[in-house]
N, C-alpha and C positions, 0 to 999 in steps of 0.2 A: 793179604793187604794190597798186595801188587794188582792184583784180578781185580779188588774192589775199585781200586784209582783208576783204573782201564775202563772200567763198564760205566764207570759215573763221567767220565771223559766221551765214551761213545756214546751214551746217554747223552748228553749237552749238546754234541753236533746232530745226534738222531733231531731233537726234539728243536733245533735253532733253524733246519734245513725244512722243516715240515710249517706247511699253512695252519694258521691261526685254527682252524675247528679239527682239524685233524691232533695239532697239537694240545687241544683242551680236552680230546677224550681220551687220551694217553699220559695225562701228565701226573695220575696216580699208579702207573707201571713202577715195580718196583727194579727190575733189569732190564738191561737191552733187551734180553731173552723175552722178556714180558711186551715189550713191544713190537717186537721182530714177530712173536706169535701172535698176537694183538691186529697187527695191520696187515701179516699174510692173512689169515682169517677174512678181514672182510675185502682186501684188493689184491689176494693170490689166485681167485677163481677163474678160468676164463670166462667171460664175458662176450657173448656172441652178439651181443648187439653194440658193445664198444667196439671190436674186431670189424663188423661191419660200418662202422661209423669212422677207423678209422683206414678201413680199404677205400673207403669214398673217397676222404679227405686224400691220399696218394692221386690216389686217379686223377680227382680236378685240382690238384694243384699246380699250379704255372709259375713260371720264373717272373711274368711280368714286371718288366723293366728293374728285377730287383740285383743284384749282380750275381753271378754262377754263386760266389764262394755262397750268399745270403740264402739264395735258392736251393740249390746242397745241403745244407743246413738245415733248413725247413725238411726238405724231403727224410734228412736223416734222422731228424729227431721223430717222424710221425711212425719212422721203419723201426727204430730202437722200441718204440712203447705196443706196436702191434708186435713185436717179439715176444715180448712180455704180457700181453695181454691173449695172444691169439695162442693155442698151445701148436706148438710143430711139433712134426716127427722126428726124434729123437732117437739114435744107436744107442744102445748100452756098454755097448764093446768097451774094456779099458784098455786107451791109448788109440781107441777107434781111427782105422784105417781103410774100413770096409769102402765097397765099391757102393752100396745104398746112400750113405752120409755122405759120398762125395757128391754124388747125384744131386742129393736134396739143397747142400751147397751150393753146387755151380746153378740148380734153379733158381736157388734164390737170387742168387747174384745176378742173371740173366734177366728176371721180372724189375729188381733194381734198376738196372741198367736201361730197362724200356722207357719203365716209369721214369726215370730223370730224363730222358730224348722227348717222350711225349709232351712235356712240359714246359722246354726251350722254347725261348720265345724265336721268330721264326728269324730272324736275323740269325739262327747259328744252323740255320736249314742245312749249309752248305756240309759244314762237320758232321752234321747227325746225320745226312746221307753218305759219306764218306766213312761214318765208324759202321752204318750198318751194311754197308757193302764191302768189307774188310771179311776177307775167306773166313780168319780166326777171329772169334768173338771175341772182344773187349772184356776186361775187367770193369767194374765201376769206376772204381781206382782211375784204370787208364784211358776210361772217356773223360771222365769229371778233366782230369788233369789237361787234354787236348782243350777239352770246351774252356777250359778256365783260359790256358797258354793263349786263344783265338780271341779271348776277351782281351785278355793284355794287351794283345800288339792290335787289336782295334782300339784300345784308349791311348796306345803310343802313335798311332797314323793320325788321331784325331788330334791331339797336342801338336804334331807335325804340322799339319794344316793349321790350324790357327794360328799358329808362329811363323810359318811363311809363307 
C-alpha cells in the first residue's frame, strides 16, 4: 500500500513537471515504471543531430551584456542536456578510479572551461588572458568564480563613481 502512495505521488510530480503534449500521451501510464519506460523509449536515444544542434548553440553563445552568473547559466544548462543527449565514454569500473575516466573528465572540464572564456564579452579580456596564461589549468569552478568576483567589484567601482 506504501509502494502504491509513493508511485501515485511520483506520478503527480512526473506528470505536473512535463509540457502539455508530452503529458497527454502519458497520461494513460499506469506506473511511474510505465512512464519512465514510456519517455526513455522515445527521448533516451542519442540523437546526433540534437548533439550537433546543441554543440552549435555552446559555441555561439555569448554572455552579451547578460551578467556572468546569467551567462553560466545558459552555458550550463546547454552542457547538462548534451550530456544527456550526446552519449560519452563511460568506465564501467565500480568505484571507478581508473586513469581513462579521469582523462575524459579533466576533458571535459577543460572544453567547458574554453567554451565559457570564448563567450565573455570582451570587457573580462583582462581575466581570461590571465586564467589562460596560469601554468595550472583552471577548474570551471575557479574561472566562473574569478570572472564573476571581477564582475562584483566592477559593479562596486561603478556605484563608487556615481556617488562621488
Amino acid at each position: 500500500m506504501a509502494w502504491l502512495r509513493c508511485d501515485v505521488m511520483i506520478k503527480g510530480w512526473l506528470t505536473t513537471a512535463m509540457e502539455t503534449e508530452i503529458r497527454s500521451s502519458i497520461k494513460y501510464a499506469n506506473t511511474t515504471e510505465d512512464i519512465w519506460n514510456n519517455l526513455h523509449e522515445r527521448f533516451g536515444k542519442e540523437s546526433t543531430p540534437r548533439a550537433y544542434e546543441l554543440k552549435q548553440l555552446i559555441t555561439t553563445t555569448k554572455q552579451d551584456e547578460i551578467s556572468v552568473y546569467g551567462y553560466y547559466t545558459k552555458l550550463r544548462t546547454l552542457w547538462d542536456e548534451i550530456s544527456l543527449v550526446f552519449s560519452m565514454a563511460r568506465c564501467s569500473c565500480i568505484g571507478c578510479s581508473c586513469e581513462i575516466s579521469k582523462k575524459l573528465i579533466e576533458l571535459r572540464g577543460k572544453e567547458r572551461l574554453y567554451d565559457f572564456l570564448l563567450g565573455l564579452d570582451n570587457k573580462f579580456s583582462t581575466i581570461r588572458t590571465q586564467v589562460l596564461a596560469m601554468k595550472h589549468v583552471l577548474t570551471l569552478g575557479e574561472a566562473y568564480h574569478l570572472v564573476a568576483e571581477d564582475e562584483q567589484q566592477r559593479a562596486v567601482s561603478s556605484i563608487e563613481k556615481t556617488v562621488g
